[in-house]
C-alpha positions in Angstrom: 69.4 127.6 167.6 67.7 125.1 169.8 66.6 123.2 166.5 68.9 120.5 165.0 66.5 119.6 162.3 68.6 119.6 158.8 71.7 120.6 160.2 73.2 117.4 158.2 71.8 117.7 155.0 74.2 120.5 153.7 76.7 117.9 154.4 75.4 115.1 153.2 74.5 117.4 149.7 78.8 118.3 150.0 79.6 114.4 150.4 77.3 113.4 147.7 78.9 115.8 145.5 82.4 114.4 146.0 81.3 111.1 145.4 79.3 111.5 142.2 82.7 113.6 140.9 85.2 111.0 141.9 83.1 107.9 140.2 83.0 110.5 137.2 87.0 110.9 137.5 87.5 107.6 138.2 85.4 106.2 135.1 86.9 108.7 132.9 90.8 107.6 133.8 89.4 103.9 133.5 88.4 104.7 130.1 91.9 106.5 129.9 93.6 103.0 130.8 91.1 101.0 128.6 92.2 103.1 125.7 95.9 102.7 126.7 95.5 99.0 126.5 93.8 98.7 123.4 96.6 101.1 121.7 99.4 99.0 123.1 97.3 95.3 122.1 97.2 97.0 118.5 100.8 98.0 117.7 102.3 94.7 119.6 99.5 92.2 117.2 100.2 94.5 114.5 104.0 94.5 114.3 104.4 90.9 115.1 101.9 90.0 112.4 103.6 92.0 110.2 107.0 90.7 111.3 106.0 87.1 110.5 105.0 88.1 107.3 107.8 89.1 106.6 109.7 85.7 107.8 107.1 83.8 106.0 108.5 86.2 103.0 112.1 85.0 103.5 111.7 81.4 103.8 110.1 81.4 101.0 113.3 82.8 99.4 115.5 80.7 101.4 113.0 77.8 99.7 113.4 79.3 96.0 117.4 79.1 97.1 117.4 75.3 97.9 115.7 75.0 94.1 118.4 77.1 92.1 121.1 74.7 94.1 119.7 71.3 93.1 118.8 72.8 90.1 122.9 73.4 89.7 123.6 70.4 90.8 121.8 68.3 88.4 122.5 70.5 85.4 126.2 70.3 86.2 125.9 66.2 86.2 124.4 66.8 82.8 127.0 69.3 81.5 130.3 67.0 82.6 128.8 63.5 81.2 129.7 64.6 78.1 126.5 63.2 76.7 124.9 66.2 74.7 126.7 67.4 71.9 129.0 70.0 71.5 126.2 72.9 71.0 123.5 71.3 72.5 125.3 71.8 76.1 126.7 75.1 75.3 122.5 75.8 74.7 122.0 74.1 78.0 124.7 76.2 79.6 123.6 79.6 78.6 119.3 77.9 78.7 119.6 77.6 82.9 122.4 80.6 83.5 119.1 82.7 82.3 116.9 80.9 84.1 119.0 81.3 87.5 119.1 84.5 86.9 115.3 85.0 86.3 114.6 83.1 88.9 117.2 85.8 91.4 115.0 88.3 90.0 111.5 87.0 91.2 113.2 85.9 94.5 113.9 89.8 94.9 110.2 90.9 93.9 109.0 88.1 96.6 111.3 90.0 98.5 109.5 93.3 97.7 106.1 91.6 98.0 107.0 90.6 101.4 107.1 94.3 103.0 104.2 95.5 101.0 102.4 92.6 102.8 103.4 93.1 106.1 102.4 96.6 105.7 98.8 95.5 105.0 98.9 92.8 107.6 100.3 94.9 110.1 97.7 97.8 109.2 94.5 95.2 109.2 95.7 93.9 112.9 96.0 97.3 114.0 92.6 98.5 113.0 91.2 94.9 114.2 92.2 95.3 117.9 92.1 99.0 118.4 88.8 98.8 119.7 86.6 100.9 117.4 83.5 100.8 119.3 81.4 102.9 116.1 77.7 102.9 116.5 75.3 101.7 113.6 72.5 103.2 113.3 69.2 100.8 111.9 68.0 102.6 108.8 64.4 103.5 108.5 61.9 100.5 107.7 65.2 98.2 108.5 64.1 95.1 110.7 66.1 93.7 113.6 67.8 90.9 111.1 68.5 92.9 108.3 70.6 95.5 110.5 71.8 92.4 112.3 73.7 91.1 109.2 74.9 94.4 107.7 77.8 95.6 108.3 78.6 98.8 109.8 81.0 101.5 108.0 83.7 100.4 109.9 82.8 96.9 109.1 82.9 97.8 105.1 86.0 99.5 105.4 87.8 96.8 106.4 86.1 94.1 103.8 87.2 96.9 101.1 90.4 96.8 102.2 90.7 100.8 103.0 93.0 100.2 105.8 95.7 99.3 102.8 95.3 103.2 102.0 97.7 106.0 103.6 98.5 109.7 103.0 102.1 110.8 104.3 103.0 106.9 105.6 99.5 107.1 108.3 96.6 104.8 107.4 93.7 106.5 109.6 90.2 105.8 110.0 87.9 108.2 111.5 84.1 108.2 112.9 81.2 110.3 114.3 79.3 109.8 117.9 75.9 110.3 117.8 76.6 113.5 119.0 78.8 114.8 116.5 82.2 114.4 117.9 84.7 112.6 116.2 86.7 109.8 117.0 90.2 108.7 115.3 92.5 105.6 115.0 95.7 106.8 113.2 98.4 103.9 112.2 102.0 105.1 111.3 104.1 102.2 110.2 107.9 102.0 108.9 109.2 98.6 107.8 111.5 97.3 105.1 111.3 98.6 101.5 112.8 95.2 99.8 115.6 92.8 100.3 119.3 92.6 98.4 119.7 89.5 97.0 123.3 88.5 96.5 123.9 85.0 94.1 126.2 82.3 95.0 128.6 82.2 92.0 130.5 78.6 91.9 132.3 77.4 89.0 131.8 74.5 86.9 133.0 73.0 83.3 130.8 72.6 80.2 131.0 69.2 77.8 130.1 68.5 74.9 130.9 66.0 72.2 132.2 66.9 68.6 132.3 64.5 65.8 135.7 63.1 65.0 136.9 65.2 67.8 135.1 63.4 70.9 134.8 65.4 74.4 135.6 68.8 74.8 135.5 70.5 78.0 135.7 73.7 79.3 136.5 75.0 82.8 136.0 76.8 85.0 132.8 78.6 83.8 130.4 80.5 86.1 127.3 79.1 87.1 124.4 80.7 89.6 123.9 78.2 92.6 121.2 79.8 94.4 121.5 83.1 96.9 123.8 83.6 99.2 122.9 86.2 101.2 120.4 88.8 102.0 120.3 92.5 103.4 118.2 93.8 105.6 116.9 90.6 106.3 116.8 91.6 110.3 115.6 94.8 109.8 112.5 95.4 111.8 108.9 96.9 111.6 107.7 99.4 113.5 103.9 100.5 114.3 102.3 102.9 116.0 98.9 103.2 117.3 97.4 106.6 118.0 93.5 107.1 119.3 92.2 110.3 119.4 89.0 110.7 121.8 87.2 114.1 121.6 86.7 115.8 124.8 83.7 115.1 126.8 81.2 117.9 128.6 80.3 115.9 131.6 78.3 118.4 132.9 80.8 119.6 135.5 83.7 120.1 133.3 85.1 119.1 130.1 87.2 116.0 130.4 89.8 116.1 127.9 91.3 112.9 126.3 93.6 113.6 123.6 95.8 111.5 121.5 97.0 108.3 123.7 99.6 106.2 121.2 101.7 103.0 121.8 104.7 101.6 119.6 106.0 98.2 118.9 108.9 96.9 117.1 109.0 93.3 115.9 111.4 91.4 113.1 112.4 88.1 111.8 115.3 86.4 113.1 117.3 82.8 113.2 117.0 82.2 109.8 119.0 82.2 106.5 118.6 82.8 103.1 121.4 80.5 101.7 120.6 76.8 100.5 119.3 74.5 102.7 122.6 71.9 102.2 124.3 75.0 102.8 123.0 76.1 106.1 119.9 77.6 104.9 117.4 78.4 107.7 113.5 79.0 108.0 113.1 82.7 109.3 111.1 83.0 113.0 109.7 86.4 114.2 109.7 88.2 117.8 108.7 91.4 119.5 111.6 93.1 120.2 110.0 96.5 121.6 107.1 97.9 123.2 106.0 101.2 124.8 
């Protein structure tokens, strides 16, 4: 009893303990956070990519709108001159109404285009800044450089273009640690499937000249002056970003992750699909949502 010699080492072994588990708590639910900020970087780059896509998508419509009304315009200069014959303007007439309408039918596939684009976009940003962290492993006989400049599998993926892929609406990529656990990045995005095109119909008089006869004119006749509206031009696209970290023997228990997810919602706004003498307005895109 009269020896005090190593009284303080069981303590000292107690206060080491507490430390080495709260630096192992504390790294884990910084890793926790890191995760969470990746996740949330993802969906917000990846739904506002894909939202400017998509206004991209519809100026170019509101572009191909402008075209159809000076095409109109000048083909209905044309028509009331009275300077083509009598069947050479009823050609002309019935020559650009199927053009205008051909050209409201590839307006509505760039429409189309546009959200299968945004998709892809959206999908590629996701993956991009989700922070896949996969190891790549130098084959045997591979020097420094040569592993240097190939890619990893992760790296592949992306040049091929896999992300593009999905089963039940979820583009997902998966990998292996080096000690077989398995790490996940699922993407879940809903957008747009197309846009409803509606035409501007104006009238306008067709004339042609007849022998012995002179002008004859007909009015009012329908002619396609471009598009005047569009639906579900605002409508926005959402993404969401799920990682899935497999849980983690530390030694002293088994830290579980799970599945930590973050959602955005972006869409293009301020614009117009109508001609551009008629108001017509380049489309902008925002962020309109996180969590």
């Amino acid at each position: 009893m009269r020896n005090n010699k190593g009284q303080l080492a069981p303590f000292f072994i107690i206060v080491i303990a507490i430390l080495i588990m709260a630096i192992m708590v504390t790294a884990n639910i910084g890793k926790v956070g890191l995760h969470r900020v990746r996740t949330a970087n993802a969906s917000d780059s990846a739904a506002l990519a894909g939202a400017s896509t998509m206004a991209n998508g519809l100026s170019q419509i509101m572009g191909m709108s402008t075209e159809m009304f000076y095409e109109y315009v000048v083909i209905q200069a044309v028509l009331a001159s009275c300077r083509l014959s009598y069947d050479a303007a009823w050609t002309l007439y019935w020559s650009f109404l199927a053009a205008q309408y051909f050209s409201l039918k590839v307006a509505e596939k760039v429409g189309g285009d546009t959200c299968d684009s945004a998709e892809d976009t959206a999908a590629q940003f996701a993956f991009m800044n989700s922070g896949i962290n996969e190891n790549k492993p130098r084959n045997p006989g591979e020097s420094y450089d040569d592993w240097r400049k190939r890619r990893g599998d992760f790296g592949q993926w992306m040049k091929d273009k896999k992300y593009k892929d999905k089963i039940d609406n979820i583009h997902e990529y998966s990998w292996e640690e080096s000690e077989g656990a398995i790490n996940k990045v699922s993407v879940e995005i809903h957008r747009p499937g197309g846009y409803g095109l509606t035409p501007i119909i104006v009238p306008g008089i067709v004339c042609g000249s007849i022998m012995w006869v002179g002008c004859v004119c007909h009015a009012p006749l329908p002619f396609i002056a471009g598009i005047a509206d569009c639906s579900n031009d605002n409508d926005p696209i959402t993404v969401k970003v799920t990682r899935t970290e497999p849980d983690k023997d530390l030694g002293l228990w088994r830290m579980r992750y799970g599945s930590i997810s973050s959602r955005a919602v972006a869409a293009p706004y301020d614009g117009n699909v109508r001609p551009e003498p008629l108001g017509g307005r380049e489309y902008d895109s925002k962020l309109i949502e996180t969590e």
